[in-house]
C-alpha positions as CSV (number, residue, x, y, z in Angstrom):
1,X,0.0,0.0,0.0
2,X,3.1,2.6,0.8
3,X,4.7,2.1,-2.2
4,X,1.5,1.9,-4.5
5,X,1.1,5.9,-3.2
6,X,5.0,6.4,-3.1
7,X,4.5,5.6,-7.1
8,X,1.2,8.0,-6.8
9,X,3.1,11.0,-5.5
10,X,6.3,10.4,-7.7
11,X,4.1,10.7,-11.0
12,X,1.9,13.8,-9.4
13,X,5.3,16.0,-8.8
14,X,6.4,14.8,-12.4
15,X,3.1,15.7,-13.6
16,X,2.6,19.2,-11.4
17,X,5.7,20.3,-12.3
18,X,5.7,19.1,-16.2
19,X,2.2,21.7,-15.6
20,X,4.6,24.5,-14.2
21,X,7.2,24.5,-16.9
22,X,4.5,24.3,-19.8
23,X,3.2,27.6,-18.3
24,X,7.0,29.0,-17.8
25,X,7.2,31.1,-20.8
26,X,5.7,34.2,-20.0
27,X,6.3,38.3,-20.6
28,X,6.5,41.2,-18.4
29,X,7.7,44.3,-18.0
30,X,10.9,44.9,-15.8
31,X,11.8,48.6,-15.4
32,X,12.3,50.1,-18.7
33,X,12.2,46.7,-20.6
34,X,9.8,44.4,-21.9
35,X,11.1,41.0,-21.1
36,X,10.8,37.5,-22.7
37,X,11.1,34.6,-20.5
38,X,12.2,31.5,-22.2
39,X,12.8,28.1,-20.5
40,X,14.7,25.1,-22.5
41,X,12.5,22.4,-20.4
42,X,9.4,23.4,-22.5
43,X,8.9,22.3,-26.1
44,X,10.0,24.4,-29.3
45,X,6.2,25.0,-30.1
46,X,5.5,26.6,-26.5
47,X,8.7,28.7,-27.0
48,X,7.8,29.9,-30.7
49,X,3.8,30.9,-29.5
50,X,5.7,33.6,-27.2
51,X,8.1,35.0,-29.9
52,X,6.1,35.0,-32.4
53,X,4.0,38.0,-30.7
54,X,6.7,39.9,-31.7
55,X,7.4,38.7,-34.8
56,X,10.5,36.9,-34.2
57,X,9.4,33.9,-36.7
58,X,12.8,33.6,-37.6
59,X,15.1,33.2,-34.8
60,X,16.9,29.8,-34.6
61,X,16.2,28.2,-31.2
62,X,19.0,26.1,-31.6
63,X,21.5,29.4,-32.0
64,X,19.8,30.7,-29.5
65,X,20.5,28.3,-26.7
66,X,24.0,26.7,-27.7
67,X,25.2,30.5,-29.0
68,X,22.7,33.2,-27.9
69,X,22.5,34.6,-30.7
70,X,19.3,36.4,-32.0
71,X,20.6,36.6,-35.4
72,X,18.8,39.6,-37.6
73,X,16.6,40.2,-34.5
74,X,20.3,42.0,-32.8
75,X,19.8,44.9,-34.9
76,X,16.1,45.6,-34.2
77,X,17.8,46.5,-30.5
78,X,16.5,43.2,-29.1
79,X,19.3,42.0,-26.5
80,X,19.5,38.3,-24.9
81,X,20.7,37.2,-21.3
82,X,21.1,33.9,-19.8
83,X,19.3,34.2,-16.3
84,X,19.7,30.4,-15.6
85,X,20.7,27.0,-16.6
86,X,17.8,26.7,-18.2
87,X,16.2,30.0,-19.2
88,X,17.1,33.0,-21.1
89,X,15.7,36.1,-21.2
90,X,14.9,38.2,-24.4
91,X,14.5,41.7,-23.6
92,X,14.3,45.1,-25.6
93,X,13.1,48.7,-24.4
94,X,9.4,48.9,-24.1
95,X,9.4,52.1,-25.9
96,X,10.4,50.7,-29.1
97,X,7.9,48.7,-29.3
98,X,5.1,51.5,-29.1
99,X,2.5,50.9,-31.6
100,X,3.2,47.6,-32.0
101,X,1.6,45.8,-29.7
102,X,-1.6,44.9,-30.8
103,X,-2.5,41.8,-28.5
104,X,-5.4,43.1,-25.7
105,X,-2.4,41.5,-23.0
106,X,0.5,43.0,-24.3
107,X,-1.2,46.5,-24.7
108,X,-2.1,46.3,-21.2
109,X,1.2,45.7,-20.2
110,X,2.6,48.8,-21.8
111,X,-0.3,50.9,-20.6
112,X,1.5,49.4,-17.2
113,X,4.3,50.7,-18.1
114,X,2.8,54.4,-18.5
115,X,1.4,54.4,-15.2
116,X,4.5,53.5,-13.7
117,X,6.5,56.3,-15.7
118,X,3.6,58.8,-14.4
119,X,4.2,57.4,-10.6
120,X,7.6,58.3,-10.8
121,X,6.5,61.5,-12.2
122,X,4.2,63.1,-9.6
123,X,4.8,65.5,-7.3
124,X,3.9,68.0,-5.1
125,X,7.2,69.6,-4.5
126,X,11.1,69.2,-5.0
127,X,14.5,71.0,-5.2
128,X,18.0,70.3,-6.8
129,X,20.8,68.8,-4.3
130,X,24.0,68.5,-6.3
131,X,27.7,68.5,-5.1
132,X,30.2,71.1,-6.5
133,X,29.6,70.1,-10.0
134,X,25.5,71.5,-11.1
135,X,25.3,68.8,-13.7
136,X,21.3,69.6,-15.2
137,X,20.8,73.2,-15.9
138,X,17.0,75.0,-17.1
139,X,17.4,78.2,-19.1
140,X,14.3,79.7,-20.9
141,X,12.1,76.3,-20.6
142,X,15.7,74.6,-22.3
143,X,16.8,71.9,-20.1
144,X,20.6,70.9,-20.3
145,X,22.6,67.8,-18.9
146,X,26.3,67.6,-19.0
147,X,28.0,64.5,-18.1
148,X,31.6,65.5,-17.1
149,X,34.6,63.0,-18.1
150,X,34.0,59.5,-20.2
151,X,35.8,60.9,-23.2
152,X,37.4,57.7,-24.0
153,X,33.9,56.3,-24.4
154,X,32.5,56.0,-28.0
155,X,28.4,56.7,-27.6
156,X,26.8,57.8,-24.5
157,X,23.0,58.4,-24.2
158,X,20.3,60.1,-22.0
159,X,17.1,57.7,-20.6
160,X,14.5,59.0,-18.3
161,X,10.8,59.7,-18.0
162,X,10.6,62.3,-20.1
163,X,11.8,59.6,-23.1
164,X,9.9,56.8,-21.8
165,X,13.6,55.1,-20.7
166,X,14.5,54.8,-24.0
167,X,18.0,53.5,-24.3
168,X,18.7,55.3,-28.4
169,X,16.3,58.0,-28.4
170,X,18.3,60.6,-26.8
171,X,22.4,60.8,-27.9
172,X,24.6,62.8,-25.9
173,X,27.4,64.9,-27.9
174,X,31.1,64.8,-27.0
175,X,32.9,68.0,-26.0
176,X,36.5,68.2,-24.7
177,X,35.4,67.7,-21.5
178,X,32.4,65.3,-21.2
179,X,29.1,64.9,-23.1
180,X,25.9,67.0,-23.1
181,X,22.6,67.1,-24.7
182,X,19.6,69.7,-24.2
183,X,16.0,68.8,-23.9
184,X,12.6,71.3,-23.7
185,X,11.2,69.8,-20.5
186,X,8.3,70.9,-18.3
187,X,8.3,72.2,-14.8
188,X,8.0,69.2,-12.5
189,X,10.4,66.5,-11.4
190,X,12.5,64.5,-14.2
191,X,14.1,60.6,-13.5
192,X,16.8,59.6,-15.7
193,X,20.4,58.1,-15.9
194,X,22.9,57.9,-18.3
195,X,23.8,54.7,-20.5
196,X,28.0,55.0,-21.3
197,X,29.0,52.4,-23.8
198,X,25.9,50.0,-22.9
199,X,26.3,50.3,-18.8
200,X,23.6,52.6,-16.9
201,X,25.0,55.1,-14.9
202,X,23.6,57.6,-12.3
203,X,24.5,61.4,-12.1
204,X,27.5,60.9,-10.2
205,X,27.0,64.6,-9.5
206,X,23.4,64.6,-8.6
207,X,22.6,64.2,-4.8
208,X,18.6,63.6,-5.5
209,X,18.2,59.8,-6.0
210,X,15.7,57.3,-5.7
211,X,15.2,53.5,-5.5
212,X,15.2,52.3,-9.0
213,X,14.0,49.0,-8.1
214,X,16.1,47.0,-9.8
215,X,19.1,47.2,-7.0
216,X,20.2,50.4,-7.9
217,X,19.2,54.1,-7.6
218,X,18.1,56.7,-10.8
219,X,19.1,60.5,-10.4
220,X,15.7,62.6,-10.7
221,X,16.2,66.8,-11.0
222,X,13.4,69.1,-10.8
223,X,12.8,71.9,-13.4
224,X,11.6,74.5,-10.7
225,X,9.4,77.3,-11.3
226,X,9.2,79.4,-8.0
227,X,12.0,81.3,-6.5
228,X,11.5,82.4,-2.6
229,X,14.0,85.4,-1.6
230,X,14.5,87.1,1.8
231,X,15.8,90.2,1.4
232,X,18.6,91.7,4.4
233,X,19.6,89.6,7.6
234,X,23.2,89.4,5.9
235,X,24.6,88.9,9.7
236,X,22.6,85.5,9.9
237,X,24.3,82.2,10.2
238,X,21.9,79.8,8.7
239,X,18.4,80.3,7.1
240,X,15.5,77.8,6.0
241,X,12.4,77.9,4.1
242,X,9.9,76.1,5.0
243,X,6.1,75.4,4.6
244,X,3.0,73.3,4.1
245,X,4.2,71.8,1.0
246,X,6.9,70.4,2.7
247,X,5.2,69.6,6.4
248,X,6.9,72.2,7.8
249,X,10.1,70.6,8.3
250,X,12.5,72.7,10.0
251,X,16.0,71.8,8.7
252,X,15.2,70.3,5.5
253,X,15.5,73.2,3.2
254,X,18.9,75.2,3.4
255,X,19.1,78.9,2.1
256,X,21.7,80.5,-0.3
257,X,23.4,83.5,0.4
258,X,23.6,86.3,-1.8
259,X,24.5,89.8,-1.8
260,X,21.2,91.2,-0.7
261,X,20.0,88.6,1.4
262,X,19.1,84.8,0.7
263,X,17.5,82.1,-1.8
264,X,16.2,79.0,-2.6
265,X,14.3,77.6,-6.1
266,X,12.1,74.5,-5.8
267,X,9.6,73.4,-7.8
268,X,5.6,73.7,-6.7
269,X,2.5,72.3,-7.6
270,X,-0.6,74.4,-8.7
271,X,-2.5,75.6,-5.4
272,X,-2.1,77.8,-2.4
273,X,0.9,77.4,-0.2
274,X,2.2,78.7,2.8
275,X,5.4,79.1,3.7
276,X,8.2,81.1,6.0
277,X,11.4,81.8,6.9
278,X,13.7,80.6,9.6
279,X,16.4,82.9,10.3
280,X,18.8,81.7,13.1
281,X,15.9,79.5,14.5
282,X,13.8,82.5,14.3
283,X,10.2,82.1,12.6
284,X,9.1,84.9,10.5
285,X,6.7,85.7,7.5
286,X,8.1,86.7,4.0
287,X,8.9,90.7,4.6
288,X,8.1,91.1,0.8
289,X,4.7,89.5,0.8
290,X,2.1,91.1,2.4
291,X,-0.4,88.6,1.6
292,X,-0.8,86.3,4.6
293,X,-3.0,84.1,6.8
294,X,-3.6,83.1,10.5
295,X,-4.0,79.6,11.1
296,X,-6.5,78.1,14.0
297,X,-3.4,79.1,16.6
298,X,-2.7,82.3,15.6
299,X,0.3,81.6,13.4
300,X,0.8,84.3,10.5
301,X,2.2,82.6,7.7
302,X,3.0,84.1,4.3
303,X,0.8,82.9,1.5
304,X,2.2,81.9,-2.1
305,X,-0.3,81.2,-4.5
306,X,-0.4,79.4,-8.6
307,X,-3.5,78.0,-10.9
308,X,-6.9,78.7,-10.9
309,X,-9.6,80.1,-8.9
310,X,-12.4,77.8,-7.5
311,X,-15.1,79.0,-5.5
312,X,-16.8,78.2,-2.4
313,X,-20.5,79.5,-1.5
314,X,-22.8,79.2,1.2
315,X,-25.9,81.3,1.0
316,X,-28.1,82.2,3.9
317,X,-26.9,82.7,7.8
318,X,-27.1,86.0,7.1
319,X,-27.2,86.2,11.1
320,X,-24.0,84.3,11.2
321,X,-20.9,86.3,13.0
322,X,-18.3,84.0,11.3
323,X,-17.8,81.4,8.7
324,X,-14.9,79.7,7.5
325,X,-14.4,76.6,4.7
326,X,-12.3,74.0,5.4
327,X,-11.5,70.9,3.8
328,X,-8.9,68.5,2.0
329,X,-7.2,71.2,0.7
330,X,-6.0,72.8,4.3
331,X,-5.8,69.8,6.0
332,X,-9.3,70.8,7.7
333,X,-8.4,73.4,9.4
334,X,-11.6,75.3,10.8
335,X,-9.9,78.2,11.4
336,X,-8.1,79.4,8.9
337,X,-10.1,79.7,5.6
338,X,-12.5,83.1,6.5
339,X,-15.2,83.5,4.4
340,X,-17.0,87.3,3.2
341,X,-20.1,87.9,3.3
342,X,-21.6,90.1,0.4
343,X,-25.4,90.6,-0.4
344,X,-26.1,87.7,1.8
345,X,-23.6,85.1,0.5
346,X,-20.7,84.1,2.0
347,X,-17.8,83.7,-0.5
348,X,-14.3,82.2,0.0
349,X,-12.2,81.8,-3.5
350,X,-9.5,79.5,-3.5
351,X,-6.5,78.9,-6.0
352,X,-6.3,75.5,-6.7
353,X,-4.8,72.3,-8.6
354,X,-7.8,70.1,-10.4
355,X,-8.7,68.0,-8.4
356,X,-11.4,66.5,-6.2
357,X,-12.5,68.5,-2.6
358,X,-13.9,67.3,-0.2
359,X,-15.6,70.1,2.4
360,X,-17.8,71.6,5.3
361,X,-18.3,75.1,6.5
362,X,-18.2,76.2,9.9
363,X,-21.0,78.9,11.0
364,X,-20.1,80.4,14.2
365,X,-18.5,76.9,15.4
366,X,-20.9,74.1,14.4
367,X,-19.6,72.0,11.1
368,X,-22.3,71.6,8.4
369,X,-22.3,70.4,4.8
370,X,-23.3,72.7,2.0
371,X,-27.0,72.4,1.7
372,X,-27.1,73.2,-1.7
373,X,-25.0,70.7,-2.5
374,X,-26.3,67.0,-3.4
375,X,-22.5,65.6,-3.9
376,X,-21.3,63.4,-1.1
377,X,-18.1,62.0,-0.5
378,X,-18.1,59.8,2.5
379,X,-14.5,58.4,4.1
380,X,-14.9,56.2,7.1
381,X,-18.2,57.0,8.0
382,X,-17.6,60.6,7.7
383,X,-19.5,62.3,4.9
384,X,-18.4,65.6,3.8
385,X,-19.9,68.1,0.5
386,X,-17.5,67.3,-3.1
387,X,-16.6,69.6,-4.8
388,X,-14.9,68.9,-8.8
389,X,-12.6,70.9,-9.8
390,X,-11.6,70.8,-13.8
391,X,-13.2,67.4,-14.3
392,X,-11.5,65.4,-16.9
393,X,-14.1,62.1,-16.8
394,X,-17.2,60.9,-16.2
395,X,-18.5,57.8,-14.6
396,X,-22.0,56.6,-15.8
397,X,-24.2,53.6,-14.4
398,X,-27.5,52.7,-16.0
399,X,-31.2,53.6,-14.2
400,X,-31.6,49.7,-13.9
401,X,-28.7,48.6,-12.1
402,X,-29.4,50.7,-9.0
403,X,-32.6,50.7,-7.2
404,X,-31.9,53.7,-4.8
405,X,-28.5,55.0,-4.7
406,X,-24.9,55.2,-6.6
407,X,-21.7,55.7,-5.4
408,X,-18.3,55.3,-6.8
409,X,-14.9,54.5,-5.4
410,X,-11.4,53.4,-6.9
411,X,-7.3,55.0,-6.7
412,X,-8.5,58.4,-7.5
413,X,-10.4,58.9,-4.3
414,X,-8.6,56.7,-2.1
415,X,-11.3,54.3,-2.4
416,X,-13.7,57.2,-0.6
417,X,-17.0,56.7,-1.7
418,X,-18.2,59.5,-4.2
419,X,-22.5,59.5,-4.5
420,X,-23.2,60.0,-8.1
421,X,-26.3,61.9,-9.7
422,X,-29.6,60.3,-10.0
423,X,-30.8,61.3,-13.9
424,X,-33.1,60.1,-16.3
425,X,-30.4,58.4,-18.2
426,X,-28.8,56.8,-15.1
427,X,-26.3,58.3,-12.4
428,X,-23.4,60.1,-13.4
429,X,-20.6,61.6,-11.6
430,X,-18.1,64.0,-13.5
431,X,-14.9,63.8,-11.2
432,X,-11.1,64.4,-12.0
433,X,-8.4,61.8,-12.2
434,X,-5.3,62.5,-11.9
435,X,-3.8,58.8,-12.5
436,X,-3.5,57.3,-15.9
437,X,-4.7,53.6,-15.0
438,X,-7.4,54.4,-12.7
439,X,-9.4,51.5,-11.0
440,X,-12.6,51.3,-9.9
441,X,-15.7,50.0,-8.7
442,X,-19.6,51.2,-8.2
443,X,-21.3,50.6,-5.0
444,X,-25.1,49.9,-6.0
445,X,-27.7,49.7,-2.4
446,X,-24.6,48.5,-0.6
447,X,-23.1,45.8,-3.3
448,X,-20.1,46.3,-4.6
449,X,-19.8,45.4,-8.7
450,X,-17.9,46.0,-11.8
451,X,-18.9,48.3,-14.5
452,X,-21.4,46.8,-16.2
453,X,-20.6,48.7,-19.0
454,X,-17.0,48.0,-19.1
455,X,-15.4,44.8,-20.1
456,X,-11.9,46.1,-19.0
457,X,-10.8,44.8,-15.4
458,X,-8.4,43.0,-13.3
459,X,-8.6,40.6,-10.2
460,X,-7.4,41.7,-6.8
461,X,-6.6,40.8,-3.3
462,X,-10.5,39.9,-2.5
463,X,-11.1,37.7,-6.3
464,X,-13.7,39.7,-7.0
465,X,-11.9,42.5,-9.5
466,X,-11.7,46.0,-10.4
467,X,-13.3,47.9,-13.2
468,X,-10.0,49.8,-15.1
469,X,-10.0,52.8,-17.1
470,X,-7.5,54.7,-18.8
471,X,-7.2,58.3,-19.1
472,X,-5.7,60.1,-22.0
């Protein structure tokens, strides 16, 4: 009896892992790549179905495995790397393949591969560290980078974000004492590394680095477009700006000194910050600015301001002694947004970034939502008004599929739930979304589902998926 299920387990494994390896081809996307996975231990036929969705009909299996060789397939920039004793890996910049990928899975891997590029992308705020060498100059919206040295080398190139990591777009140009190459790039923070003779490098110059998950570390610079300047105090020792887009860190943020006082250039996102100085340990507003605001302590800060206006109204309480608006967008403070009233409305305008706000009003001390307002966001059990600002979508469910209410929730909201409008076509909610793969799911009389009207989703961590749009 043992060894009539010895025999039973033996051929199970065999047959389990026979299963495994039949399924061991497979593609992904690693960093900037798009990778082929090949394993020896399947047949030719399994190992032909995954090159031949690229077109690689022609490649020799046999040179590829005793030689690795990818014969006329070398010069269309794809590169091959034994990973194993049995497995190789075929792998060419996901870039070049753009517009060619026509498969539904492939495409959804390179759409991947955007949302990734616009994660490493966004942000809120940022400033240049370098060391005595400022390697990535902006001048007049033209962006510079100078790689100093390597003149022995014959090709160097530039990959980042702002070229989708492409490993040929972008050639540097020799000079006597280095490379460079110039680039139109938009305010906002920039990833990149150099490529010298086929090996990456980092900006051995640049002190701004981040994890570039694949062991190593990618430079990022920031092409700024704010410069803060305090004027005088050419006695003090040290001075730092500081503010709310930067949690108010004391140290973090070093001043230069200059001949008529001090500086600093970072880079800022649209919306209203506030910010001061710290001179010797000493806290004090912006001299220059007279535009300020007290916080719910009594703290004047200095107020710096970039976008658009949006508008907050409550109408009514004409009785009301005070009224402020508070909400996502100051960190709830009740006592710091004033609002003024004119003809019987309060008014409070606000420059902000698109985006979606969440807010109450507070008459003389009790917190209500705006009455006139039908939009709900609810977060934890809390519901507050919503308020869209520069909407670039809209979410739609049909009349049928909800008997009394809508709501919507997903990446853009932090999985809040928005309540959609009830019309005679169906709900809709017009919200804006600021990632390009944005996930999602409606909440119909308490059940969650999937877009009925959209066949595009992915599992997750519960097995019951997520609804997945992309925006433009």
């Amino acid at each position: 009896m043992k060894l009539k299920i010895t025999i039973l387990l033996l051929v199970f494994f065999y047959w389990a892992n026979g299963f495994l390896l039949a399924q061991s081809n497979s593609i992904r996307i690693d960093g900037s790549y798009i990778k082929l996975l090949l394993d020896k231990r399947t047949s030719d036929k399994d190992q032909r179905k995954t090159l031949e969705k690229f077109n690689m009909n022609r490649l020799s299996l046999d040179s590829l495995w005793n030689f690795n060789s990818l014969g006329v397939y070398h010069k269309e920039g794809w590169k091959v790397k034994r990973v194993g004793k049995n497995q190789i890996t075929v792998y060419k910049p996901v870039v070049d393949l753009s517009g060619q990928l026509k498969e539904s899975s492939l495409v959804s891997l390179y759409q991947d591969f955007q949302a990734r590029l616009q994660q490493q992308t966004d942000a809120n705020f940022g400033y240049n560290l370098f060391g005595k060498i400022q390697s990535v100059k902006t001048k007049k919206d033209i962006t510079t980078f100078y790689l100093p040295g390597h003149t022995d080398s014959h090709e160097v190139f530039l990959s980042g974000t702002f070229n989708e990591w492409s490993t040929l777009k972008t050639p540097m140009t020799p000079t006597d004492s280095g490379w460079v190459v110039s680039l139109k790039l938009k305010p906002g923070k920039h990833v990149y590394k150099y490529i010298v003779n086929g090996h990456w490098l980092e900006d051995p110059h640049n002190n701004n680095k981040e994890f570039d998950y694949e062991g190593g570390s990618n430079s990022v610079y920031y092409v700024i477009n704010k410069n803060f300047e305090l004027k005088g105090y050419e006695n003090a020792k040290k001075v730092f700006l500081t503010g709310s887009f930067m949690h108010w860190e004391e140290d973090k943020l070093p001043m230069q000194k200059t001949k008529t006082g001090w500086t600093t250039s970072v880079y800022l996102k649209e919306g209203t910050h506030l910010y001061k100085f710290i001179v010797d340990k000493n806290w004090i507003t912006d001299p220059q600015n007279k535009l300020t605001r007290t916080d719910r302590d009594g703290h004047v800060n200095s107020v710096f301001a970039m976008g658009d206006t949006l508008t907050f109204q409550l109408q009514g309480f004409e009785q009301a002694k005070r009224v402020f608006v508070a909400g996502n967008f100051n960190n709830w403070n009740d006592g710091e947004l004033q609002m003024v009233k004119t003809n019987g409305v309060w008014t409070y305008h606000l420059i902000a970034a698109p985006g979606n706000y969440h807010y109450k009003f507070i008459v003389d001390g009790k917190w209500m939502r705006d009455p006139t307002n039908p939009l709900i966001a609810e977060e934890s059990g809390e519901q507050n008004s919503l308020k869209v600002f520069k909407a670039n979508h809209t979410f739609y469910l049909p009349k049928e599929k909800a008997k009394q209410e809508a709501k919507v929730a997903g990446n853009f909201n932090g999985w809040s739930s928005y309540t959609m409008r009830s019309t005679p076509e169906g709900y809709k909610l017009d919200v804006y979304i600021s990632n390009k793969k944005c996930i999602y799911k409606f909440i119909t009389d308490g059940q969650w589902i999937l877009d009925p009207g959209n066949s595009l989703w992915e599992q997750n961590e519960y097995g019951n998926g997520n609804s997945v749009v992309w925006i433009q």
